[in-house]
Each structure stands twice: as structure tokens, then as C-alpha cells.
N, C-alpha and C positions, 0 to 999 in steps of 0.2 A: 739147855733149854733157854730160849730168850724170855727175858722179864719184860711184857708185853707193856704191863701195866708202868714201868717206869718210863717204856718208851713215850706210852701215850701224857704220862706228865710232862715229861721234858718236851714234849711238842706242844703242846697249850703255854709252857713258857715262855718258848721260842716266838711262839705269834704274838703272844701279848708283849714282850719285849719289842717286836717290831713293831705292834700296833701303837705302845706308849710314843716308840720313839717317831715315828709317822705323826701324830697327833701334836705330837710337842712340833713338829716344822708348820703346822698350819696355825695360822692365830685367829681369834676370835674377830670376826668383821669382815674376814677374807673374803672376795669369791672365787667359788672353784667351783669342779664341772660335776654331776653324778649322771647316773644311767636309772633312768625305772626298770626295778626287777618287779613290782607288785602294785595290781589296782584295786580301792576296793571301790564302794558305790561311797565311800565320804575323802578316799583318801591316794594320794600316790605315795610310793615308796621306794625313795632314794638312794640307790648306794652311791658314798661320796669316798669308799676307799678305807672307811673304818669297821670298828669290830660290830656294830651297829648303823641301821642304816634307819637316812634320814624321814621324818615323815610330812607331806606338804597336803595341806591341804585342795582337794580338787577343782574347787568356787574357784582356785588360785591361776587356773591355767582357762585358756579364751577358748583352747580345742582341747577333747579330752586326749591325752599324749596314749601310746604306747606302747608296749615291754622294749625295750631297747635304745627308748628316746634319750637324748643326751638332754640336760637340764644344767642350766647354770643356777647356783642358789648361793646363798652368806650364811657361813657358817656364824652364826649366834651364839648356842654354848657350846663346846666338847663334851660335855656331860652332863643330860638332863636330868629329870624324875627317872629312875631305875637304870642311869647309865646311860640312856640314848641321847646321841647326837641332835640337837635343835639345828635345823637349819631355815632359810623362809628364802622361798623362790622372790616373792613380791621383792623384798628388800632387794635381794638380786636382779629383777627387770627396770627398777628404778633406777640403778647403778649403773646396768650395760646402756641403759636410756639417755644417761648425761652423757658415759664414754660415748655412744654415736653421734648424740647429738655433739658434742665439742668437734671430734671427728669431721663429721659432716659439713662443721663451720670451717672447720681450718680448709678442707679439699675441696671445698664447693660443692658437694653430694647431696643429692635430695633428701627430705624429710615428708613422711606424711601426716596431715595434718583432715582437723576437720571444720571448715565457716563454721563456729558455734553461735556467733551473734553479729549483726548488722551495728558498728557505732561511728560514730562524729570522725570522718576522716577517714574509713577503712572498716575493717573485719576483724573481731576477734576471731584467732587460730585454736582448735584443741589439739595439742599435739600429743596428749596423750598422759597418763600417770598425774594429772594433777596440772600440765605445765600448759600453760596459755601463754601464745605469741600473738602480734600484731601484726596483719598484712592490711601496708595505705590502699585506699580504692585505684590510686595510680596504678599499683602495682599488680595487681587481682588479675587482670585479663589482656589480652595483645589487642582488643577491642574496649572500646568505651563503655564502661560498666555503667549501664541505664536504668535497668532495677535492680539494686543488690540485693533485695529480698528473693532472687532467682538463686545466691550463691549459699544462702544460710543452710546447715544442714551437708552441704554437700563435699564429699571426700578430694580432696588434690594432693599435689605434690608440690613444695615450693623449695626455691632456699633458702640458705638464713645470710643476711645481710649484716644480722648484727646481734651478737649473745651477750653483752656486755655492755652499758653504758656509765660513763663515769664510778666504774668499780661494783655499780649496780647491774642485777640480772634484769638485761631488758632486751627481750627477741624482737625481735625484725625479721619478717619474710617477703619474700617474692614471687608469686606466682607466677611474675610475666616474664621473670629473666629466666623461670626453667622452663616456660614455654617456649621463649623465643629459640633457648637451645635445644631443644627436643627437637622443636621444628627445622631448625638449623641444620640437626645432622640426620634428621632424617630426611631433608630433601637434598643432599650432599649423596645420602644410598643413595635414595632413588634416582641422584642424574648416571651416577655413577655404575650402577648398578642394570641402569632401564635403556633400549635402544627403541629408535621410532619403528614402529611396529610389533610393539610390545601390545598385549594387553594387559589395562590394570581395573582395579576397583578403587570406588569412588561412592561419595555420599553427594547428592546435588545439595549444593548449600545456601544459592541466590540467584537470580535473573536480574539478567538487564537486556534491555533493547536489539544486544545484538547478540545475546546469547544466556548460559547459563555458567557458572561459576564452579566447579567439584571437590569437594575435598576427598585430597587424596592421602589423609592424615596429620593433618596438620598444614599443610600446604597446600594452594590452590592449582589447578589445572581450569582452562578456560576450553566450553566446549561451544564454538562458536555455528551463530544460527545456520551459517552455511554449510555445516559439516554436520546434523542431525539428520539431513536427510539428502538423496540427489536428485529429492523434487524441491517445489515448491516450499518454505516454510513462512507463513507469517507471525505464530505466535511460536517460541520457544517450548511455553506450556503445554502444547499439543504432543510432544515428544517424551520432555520427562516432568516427574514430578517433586518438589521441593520436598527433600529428606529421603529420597529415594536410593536405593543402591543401586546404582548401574554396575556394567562394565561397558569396556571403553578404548578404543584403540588411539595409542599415541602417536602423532603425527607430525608433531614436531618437536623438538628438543632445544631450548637456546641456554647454555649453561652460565652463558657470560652476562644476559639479563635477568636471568633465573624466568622463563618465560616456558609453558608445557599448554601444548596444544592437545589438543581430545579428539577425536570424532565417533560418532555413530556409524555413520550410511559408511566407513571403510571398511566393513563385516562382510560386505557385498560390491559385486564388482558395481566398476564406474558404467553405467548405461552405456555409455556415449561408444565403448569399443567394442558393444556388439552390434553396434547401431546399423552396420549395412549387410547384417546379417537378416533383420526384421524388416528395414523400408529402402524403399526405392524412390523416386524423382519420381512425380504422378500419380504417387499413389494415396488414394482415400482412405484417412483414419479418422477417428472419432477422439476427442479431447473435452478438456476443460478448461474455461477461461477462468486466470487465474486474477489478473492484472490487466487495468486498461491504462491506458498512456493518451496524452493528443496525437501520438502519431500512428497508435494502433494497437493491438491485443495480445496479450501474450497467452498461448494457451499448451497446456502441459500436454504430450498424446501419453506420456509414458513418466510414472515415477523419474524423474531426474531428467527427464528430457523436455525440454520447454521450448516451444519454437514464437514463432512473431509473426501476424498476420499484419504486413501494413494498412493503413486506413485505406488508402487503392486499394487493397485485394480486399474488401468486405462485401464491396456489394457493385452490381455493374450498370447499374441504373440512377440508386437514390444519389443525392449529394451529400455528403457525411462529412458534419463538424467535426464530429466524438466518437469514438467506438460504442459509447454508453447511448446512443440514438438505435444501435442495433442490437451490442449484447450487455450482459450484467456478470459481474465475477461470478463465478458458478454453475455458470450456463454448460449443459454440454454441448456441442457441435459437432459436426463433420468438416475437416477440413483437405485442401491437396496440400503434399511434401510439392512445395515450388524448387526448394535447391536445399543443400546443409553441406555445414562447413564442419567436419569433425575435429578437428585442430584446434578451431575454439569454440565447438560445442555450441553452436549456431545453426538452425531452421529456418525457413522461407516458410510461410504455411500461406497457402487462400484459402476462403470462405467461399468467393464467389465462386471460381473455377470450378467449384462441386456440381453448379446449374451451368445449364445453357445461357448462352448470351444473348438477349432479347434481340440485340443491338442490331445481329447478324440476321436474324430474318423480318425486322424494323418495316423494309419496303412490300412485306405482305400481309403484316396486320394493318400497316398505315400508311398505304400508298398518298400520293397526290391525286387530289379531288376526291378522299374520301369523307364524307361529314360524318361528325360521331357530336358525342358530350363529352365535355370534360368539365373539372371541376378548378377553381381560380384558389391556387395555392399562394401565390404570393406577386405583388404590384410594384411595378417600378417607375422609374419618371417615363421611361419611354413605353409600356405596356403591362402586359401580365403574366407569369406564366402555368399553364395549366394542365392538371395530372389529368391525361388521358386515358391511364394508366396505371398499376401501382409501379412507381420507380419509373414511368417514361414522362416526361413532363414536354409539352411544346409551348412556343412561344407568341403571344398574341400582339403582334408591334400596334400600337392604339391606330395607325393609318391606316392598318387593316379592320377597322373594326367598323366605321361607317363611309360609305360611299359621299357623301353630300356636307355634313359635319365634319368641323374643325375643331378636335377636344385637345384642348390643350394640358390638362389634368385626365390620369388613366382614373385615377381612385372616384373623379366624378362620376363615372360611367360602369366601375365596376366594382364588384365587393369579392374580399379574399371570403372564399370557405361558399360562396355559391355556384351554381352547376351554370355552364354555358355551352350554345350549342356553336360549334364550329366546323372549318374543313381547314383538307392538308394542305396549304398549297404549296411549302415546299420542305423538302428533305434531302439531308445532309447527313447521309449514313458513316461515313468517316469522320467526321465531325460533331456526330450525334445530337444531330440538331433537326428541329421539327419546326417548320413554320405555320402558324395558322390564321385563320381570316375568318371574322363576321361577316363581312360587307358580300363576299365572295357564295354566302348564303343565296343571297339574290339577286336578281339580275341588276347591271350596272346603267343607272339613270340615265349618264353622263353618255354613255352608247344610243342610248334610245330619243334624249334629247336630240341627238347630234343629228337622226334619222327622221325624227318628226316635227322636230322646229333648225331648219340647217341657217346657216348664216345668208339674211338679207330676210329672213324671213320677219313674219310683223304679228306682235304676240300681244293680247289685250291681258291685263294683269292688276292686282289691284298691289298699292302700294302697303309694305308692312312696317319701315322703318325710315325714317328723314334725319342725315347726319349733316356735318358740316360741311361733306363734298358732295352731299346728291343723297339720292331714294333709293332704298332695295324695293324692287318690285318681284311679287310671287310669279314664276316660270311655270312652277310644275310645283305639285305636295309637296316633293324633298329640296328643290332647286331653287335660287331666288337671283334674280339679275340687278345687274349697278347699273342706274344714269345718273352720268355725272351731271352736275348741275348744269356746267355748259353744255351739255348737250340736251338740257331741259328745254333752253330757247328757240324759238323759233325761228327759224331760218333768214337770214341778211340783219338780223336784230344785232345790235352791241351785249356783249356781254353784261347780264344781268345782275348782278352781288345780289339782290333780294328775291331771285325768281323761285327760291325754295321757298318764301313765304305765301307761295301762291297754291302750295299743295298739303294734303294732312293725310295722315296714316290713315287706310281703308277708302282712300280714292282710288278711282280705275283709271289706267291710262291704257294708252294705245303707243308704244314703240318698235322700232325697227331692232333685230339681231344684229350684233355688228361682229362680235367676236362671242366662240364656246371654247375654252379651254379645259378639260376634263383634269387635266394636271395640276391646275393652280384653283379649281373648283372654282373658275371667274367667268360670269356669262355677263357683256356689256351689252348694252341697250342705247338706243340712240333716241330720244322725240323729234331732235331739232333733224336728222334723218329723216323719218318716217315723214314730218310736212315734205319737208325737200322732195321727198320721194311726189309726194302728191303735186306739188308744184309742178314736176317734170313733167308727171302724167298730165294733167291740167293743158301744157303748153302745148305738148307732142299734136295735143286735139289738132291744132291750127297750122303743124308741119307737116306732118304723115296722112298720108290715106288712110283708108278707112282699113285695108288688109295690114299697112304694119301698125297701125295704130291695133287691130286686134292682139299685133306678136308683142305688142311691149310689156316687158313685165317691172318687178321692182329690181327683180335679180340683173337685170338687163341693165338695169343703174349702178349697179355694184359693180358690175364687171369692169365699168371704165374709172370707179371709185378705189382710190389711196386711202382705205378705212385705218392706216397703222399713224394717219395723219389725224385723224381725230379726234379735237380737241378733250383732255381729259377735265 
């Protein structure tokens, strides 16, 4: 029968022999690794491999570990109060704390740390167990750090520049060298990694004028103002918003200036190549003016299709300085497809071509010799010209304006922005041009002079004006005749020099017609004629009979008279 009982001493020997000689290889300060077999609500417990296992307090660890966690700890005694092993985790995370840290200095490896205070020069670091390093303000950010009190408080990662100065523990970190390298190889994947036409995510990080900025981790991507949309955009802001997560299709790739292009609107095809699927040449759409230019409008009919209405094509009547005399950005309209280029995304648009052309049926609203009203828009040195119409304007030449008067000045005679009545008298429909007439209002003086008083005839008149060549004497209401001074005298006389001082304004005289010229508005008068005349009569008494003495008239003296011979 086996002797149970000796077996079971000699195996309690057995172990504790092993266990002596186990405990004798580890020495007091070491660290070594244990496993939790047991949690309670104050305590974890250890086994480090011996006949007892260690016990660590729970406050000790950051997360509550376990059953099976591995634990580094410092073995402290090999035999405590009743035999048990003392070990202390803390002693041990302070220890694995320096080995990483030294570590991490030698291979350039990050450390985390925490901004605990804002001082002179830079940031105290907590890097944890007790150990304060210093990161310069240079060093803190790949940007210019403008309020440090933004950085207090908050967790990074930096490296260490420097664990030792003059024999002295003195840390040195850098936030901005493990930035720049983070961002380094992480946009090294992403060229590496990413082809154009890739989609990525992105934080909007800044705008400028011609776009907005992405971060795509560390690194920017630029999503320019023309690639948000394939309409119109004027403000960036309208698309995205600063802090916003997009996604984003990439469209261009330059590895060798480190340059990453973005877009929006490539989610969706390009307008432009369904373009002759939708319009045609002549056809009326409906749009919005986006953009006015001096030389004409541009208006969108469709997201990303923008066409151009030159200043010509706005209107078929008005004269147009500025597009902004007819539209305003914003405005919708009707416009015709005039032509498009799709190759480079180019439209023809009109405004006018959507109406009728005045122009074309011009000679049935306003024929010649129609009288209408119009209104006196604008004066020039040579006349006026006046809106008949809205958008038809004709032209008032001032010689057309009175029959008898000589206006030398239109603005004496007329005022811009008052109504006048006129007629057509001529039109110029391929030229677009409308002539009109005042004078034409009523009948022509100068016709009816020429009928009721003709040349040779003898007109009593009283004088209105005495100049230094002769009198204007009144003909008619509107008309007024010149005797030149020599022709004041009386006939076989010598020329007078003072025979003007023989007459004053509002005398009546008695002269002969000599000349009516309707064209030069010049009606001459003769006195030293009109005696002449009566002399003849006078003499004939004593030549002629009594029958041709009845035929003689004054006309009958002009007939054999050279009047272009007389004296001016």
C-alpha cells in the first residue's frame, strides 16, 4: 500500500525548495510582470510566480484591470507580515515611465503630455507621475500661437528635444516637430495612397476670396470657388460652412508641389454635355441675371450654364449705356438661345429677340405727315431729340422748328422733360431714324408771302429795328424785310452816310419788293425803287396815251430792271 502521507510531504518540499530557490533569483527593487487572479472592492491580487501572491492596491491602477491582466510591479520585500510578498505597482509605473521615457528620447518617439500652465517663454508640460517638461511657445503649434491660454489644460503629443542639461534633468518638448511629422507622413499616404477621383473627407478650416481651405488631417486641400458649384458662385460661404465636415471629390493631385485640388459640383455631371439634349438655337428660356459688365449681362438659364446677353441684344429701341439702365443682378427674365459653343461652355442669349421689333412695322405707327406728341428727352447743339414713344425717339433738327426765326441756341427754345407737339416728316426705317418738324405744324409763311406780296410788289410797313446797314421793316406778323441804307435814298441822290438818321423805330415807310428768298429767310426792300417807280409813272403821263398809260404797271418797270444790280 502506498504511504500517501509521505508522498504528500515530500511534495510540499519539493515546491517550497523550488519556491526558495525562485525567490533567491529575483532581488528586492526588481521589476517583474504578474497576472490578476483576484479583485476585491479595495484590492487587486497579484501573482508574481511565488508561493504567495502579491497585493496592490485598486486607487493604484487608472482602469479597474481584469482577471487575467498582465501587471508590471517592484517587488519591495519577499516576505512581508505572515509571509506575503510586498510588491507596489506605482513604484513600478514610475520606473517603466523613465525607461520609455529615456526610450522615446533616444528614437524620437512621441510622449503624452498635458499644457498644465501658460509661463514666460512657453508651456509647462505634465507628462505624468510627478514629471514636468517645458514646451517654447515656438514650438507649441505649426501656427502662431495667439492666445496660449486656448492650449492650458489640453492633451498632445510632443517629442523630447532634450532630457538632460548640463548633468541636470531638464526636459525639452516639441509639439510642432511631431506635428509637422505626423502631417508629413500622413500626406505622403494620402498622395500615395489617394487617385483623382477619389472621394475624401474633410473639415472646412478657412476661406479666402477665391475659395475655401479643407483639412484633410492635418493637411490642406484647397476647394476652389469654381469647383463648388457649375453655376454661378459669388460667396464661398453659400456652399459650406466653416468647421463643417464635407466630403469631396479630388481633382487634382500635384505631388511634387504637395498641391490637392477639391470639388463639389463633380458629384454631378458637367451641364454643358447634356446641353443639346435640353436647347436648341431660338429657343426661349427663362434665367437669372447674375452679373452685369459695360458690355452686357450675364445670365444663368440652368445651374452651371451661364450665357451672355450683349448690350445689343437687350433692347431694340432704347440706347443703352449699362445693362444696369435695364436689369439688376437678380432679376429673372426671358431670354432666346442666339448660338452656344460647347467646347468652351459659351451662350449667345437676347432679351430683345423674345419681342417684336418696333423697328419693322415703324412706317405704320409713324408714317410721314403724321402729327403726334412727344416728349423732349435730351438737346443738342443742333436740336432735340424726342420720345414719341417708349424706346422710339425722333429727331427735332432746330431748322425744323420755326418757319421765320433764326435760333441759334435749341436749349433757348426748348426744355428737356416737356411734351411738344410735332409731325414726321421723314423716316429712315433701315437706319432707324425719324425726322420731325414744328414749323411743318403750319402752313409756310414764306409760300404765302411769295403769293400775296411777289416781287415788284410795294408793301407799307412800319420799321422795327435800325442797324448800321439799314432798317428791318415788318412784312407780315412772322416776316420782316431789309432796306439797305442805300437803297433808303432817293433816287439820282449821292449816296447818303447819314440818311439812317432820318428814320426811328415805329416809322411807317412805303417800299418796293425787290427780292423773297424762303431759303435764306431774306426779304429785301427797296425806297430809292419805289420813288423811281413813281418817277416813271409820273413821266410815262407825257409819253403814252391814255390806253397804255392805263397798262403801265410797277411790274412792267422790273421787267426791264437788273434788280441783282442793286445797290446793297
Amino acid at each position: 500500500m502506498v504511504d500517501r502521507e509521505s508522498d504528500i510531504t515530500e511534495t510540499q518540499t519539493d515546491l517550497q525548495e523550488e519556491y526558495l530557490k525562485t525567490l533567491n533569483d529575483i532581488e528586492e527593487g526588481q521589476l517583474i510582470e504578474g497576472t490578476v487572479i483576484e479583485i476585491s472592492s479595495e484590492n487587486v491580487f497579484v501573482d508574481v510566480g511565488y508561493k504567495s501572491e502579491g497585493k496592490i492596491p485598486l486607487s493604484e491602477f487608472k482602469e479597474t484591470p481584469v482577471i487575467g491582466d498582465k501587471v508590471n510591479v517592484i517587488l519591495v520585500r519577499k516576505e512581508g507580515k505572515g509571509g506575503q510578498v510586498v510588491v507596489s505597482k506605482g513604484k513600478a509605473d514610475v520606473k517603466v515611465f523613465w525607461k520609455e521615457l529615456k526610450r522615446a528620447s533616444q528614437e524620437q518617439e512621441a510622449v503624452e503630455g498635458t499644457f498644465s500652465k501658460s509661463i514666460k517663454g512657453g508651456f509647462e508640460v505634465d507628462l505624468g507621475y510627478g514629471v514636468i517638461g517645458f514646451c517654447p511657445l515656438s514650438k507649441t503649434d505649426v501656427v502662431r500661437v495667439e492666445t496660449p491660454e486656448e492650449y492650458v489644460g489640453k492633451k498632445a503629443k510632443f517629442l523630447i528635444d532634450r532630457l538632460y542639461s548640463e548633468n541636470k534633468l531638464k526636459i525639452v518638448l516639441s509639439r510642432r516637430e511631431y506635428l509637422e511629422r505626423d502631417i508629413k507622413e500622413k500626406k505622403e499616404k494620402f498622395f500615395n495612397t489617394t487617385e483623382v477621383g477619389d472621394t475624401v473627407s474633410g473639415v472646412v478650416k478657412s476661406f479666402t476670396s477665391f475659395g475655401a481651405f479643407i483639412d484633410l488631417g492635418g493637411f490642406d486641400g484647397l476647394l476652389h470657388i469654381n469647383d463648388m458649384s457649375w453655376g454661378h458662385v459669388t460667396r464661398p460661404k453659400d456652399f459650406v460652412k466653416k468647421g463643417e465636415k464635407v466630403e469631396l471629390k479630388v481633382i487634382r493631385l500635384d505631388p511634387e508641389d504637395q498641391k490637392i485640388n477639391l470639388s463639389l459640383k463633380h458629384f454631378t455631371p458637367d451641364p454643358w454635355s447634356l446641353f443639346e439634349q435640353k436647347y436648341q438655337v431660338d429657343d426661349v428660356v427663362k434665367g437669372k441675371v447674375t452679373k452685369l459688365a459695360d458690355f452686357g449681362a450675364f445670365i444663368e438659364i440652368e445651374e452651371g450654364i451661364e450665357g451672355l446677353a450683349h448690350i445689343s441684344e437687350l433692347s431694340w429701341v432704347k440706347r443703352i449705356q449699362h445693362p444696369s439702365e435695364l436689369l439688376t443682378i437678380g432679376d429673372e427674365v426671358e431670354v432666346k438661345i442666339l448660338a452656344y459653343d460647347i467646347e468652351n461652355g459659351r451662350v449667345s442669349l437676347g432679351v430683345k429677340q423674345v419681342y417684336d421689333n418696333p423697328w419693322d412695322t415703324i412706317d405704320e405707327q409713324f408714317p410721314v405727315g403724321k402729327k403726334c406728341t412727344g416728349k423732349i428727352v435730351k438737346i443738342t447743339n443742333a436740336g432735340a431729340f424726342v420720345e414719341l414713344t417708349e424706346g422710339i425717339d425722333g429727331f427735332l433738327h432746330i431748322d425744323d422748328y420755326s418757319w421765320t426765326k433764326r435760333i441759334k441756341k435749341p436749349s433757348s427754345v426748348l426744355k428737356t422733360g416737356t411734351d411738344i407737339d410735332v409731325m414726321v416728316i421723314g423716316l429712315d426705317k433701315e437706319g432707324r431714324r425719324i425726322k420731325l418738324g414744328v414749323k411743318q405744324l403750319s402752313e409756310d409763311p414764306w409760300e404765302s408771302l411769295i403769293k400775296s406780296t411777289p416781287r415788284g410788289s410795294v408793301i407799307e410797313g412800319e420799321i422795327t429795328n435800325i442797324t448800321d446797314f439799314g432798317v428791318f421793316v415788318k412784312v407780315t406778323d412772322d416776316i420782316e424785310g431789309l432796306i439797305n441804307k442805300y437803297n433808303l435814298a432817293e433816287p439820282g441822290s449821292d449816296r447818303d452816310e447819314d440818311v439812317l438818321a432820318k428814320y426811328s423805330v415805329g416809322d411807317t415807310v412805303k417800299a418796293l419788293v425787290t427780292e423773297i428768298n424762303p431759303t435764306t429767310h431774306r426779304v429785301s426792300l427797296s425806297v430809292r425803287d419805289y420813288l423811281n417807280g413813281i418817277q416813271r409813272k409820273e413821266i410815262s403821263k407825257y409819253i403814252h396815251d391814255e390806253e397804255d398809260e392805263s397798262k403801265s404797271t410797277f411790274a412792267d418797270f422790273f421787267k426791264d430792271k437788273d434788280l441783282d444790280s442793286t445797290e446793297e
